[in-house]
C-alpha positions as CSV (number, residue, x, y, z in Angstrom):
1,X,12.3,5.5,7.4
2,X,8.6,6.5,6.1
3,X,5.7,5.1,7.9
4,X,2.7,4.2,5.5
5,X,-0.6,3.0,6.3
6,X,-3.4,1.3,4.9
7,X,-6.7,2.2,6.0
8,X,-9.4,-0.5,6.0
9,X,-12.6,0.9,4.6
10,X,-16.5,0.5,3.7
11,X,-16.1,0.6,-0.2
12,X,-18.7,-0.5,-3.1
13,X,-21.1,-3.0,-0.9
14,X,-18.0,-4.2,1.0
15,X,-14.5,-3.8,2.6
16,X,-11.5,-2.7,0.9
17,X,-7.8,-1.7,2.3
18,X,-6.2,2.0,0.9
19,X,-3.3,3.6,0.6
20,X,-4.2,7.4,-0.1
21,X,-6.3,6.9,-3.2
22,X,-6.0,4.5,-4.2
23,X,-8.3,1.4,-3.3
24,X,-7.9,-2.5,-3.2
25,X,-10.1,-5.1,-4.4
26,X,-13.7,-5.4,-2.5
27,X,-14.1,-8.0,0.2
28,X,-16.9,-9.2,1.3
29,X,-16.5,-8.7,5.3
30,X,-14.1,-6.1,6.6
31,X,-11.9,-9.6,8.5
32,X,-10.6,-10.5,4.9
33,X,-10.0,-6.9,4.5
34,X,-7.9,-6.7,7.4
35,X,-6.4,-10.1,6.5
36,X,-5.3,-8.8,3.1
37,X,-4.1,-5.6,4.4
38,X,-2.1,-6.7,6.9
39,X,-0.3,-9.4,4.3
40,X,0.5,-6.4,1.8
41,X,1.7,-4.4,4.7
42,X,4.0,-7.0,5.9
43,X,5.2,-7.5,1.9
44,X,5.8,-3.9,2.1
45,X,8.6,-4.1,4.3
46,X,10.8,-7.1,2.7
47,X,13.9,-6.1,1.4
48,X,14.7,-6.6,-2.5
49,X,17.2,-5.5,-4.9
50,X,18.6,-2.3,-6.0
51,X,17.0,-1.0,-9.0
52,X,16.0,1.4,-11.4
53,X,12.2,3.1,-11.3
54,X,10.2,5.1,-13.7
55,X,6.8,7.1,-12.3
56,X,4.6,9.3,-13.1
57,X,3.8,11.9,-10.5
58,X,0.4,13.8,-10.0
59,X,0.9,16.7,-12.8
60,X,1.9,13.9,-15.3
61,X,5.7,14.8,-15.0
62,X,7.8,11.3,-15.3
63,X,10.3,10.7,-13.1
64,X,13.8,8.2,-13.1
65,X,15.6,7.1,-9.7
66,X,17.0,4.2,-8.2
67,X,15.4,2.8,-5.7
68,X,17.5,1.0,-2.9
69,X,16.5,-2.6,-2.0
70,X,17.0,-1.6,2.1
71,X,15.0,1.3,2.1
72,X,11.9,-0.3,2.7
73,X,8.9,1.5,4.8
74,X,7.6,0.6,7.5
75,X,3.9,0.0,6.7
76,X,0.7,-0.7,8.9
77,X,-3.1,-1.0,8.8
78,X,-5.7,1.1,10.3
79,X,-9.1,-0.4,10.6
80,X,-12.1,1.8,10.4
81,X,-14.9,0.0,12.6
């Protein structure tokens, strides 16, 4: 199983949750932040179907797989104070 974690941050005036790069919408205090961090995190784990993906990785190279519904993360947030 891979562990993730989102990071809650300082970002543009505000709070925002991240997952490497890439940031969320801005909050205005870093409590709906967490909030909203801790809700996608929990999402992250549900099981769903069996399917077929398409991404793109870093150097622009697409890639096809199928992605199994049970092989969910296991996902967490890290609050920067």
């Amino acid at each position: 199983m891979t562990d993730i974690h989102y990071e809650v941050v300082q970002h543009d005036g505000g709070w925002a949750y991240k997952l490497g790069d890439v940031f969320s919408e801005t909050f205005r205090t870093r409590e709906a932040a967490v909030a909203a961090a801790k809700e996608v995190s929990q999402r992250q784990e549900l099981a769903g179907e069996t399917e077929g993906i398409v991404y793109q990785d870093p150097r622009g190279e697409w890639h096809e797989e199928i992605a199994r519904g049970d092989d969910r993360p296991h996902a967490d947030v890290v609050e920067d104070r």
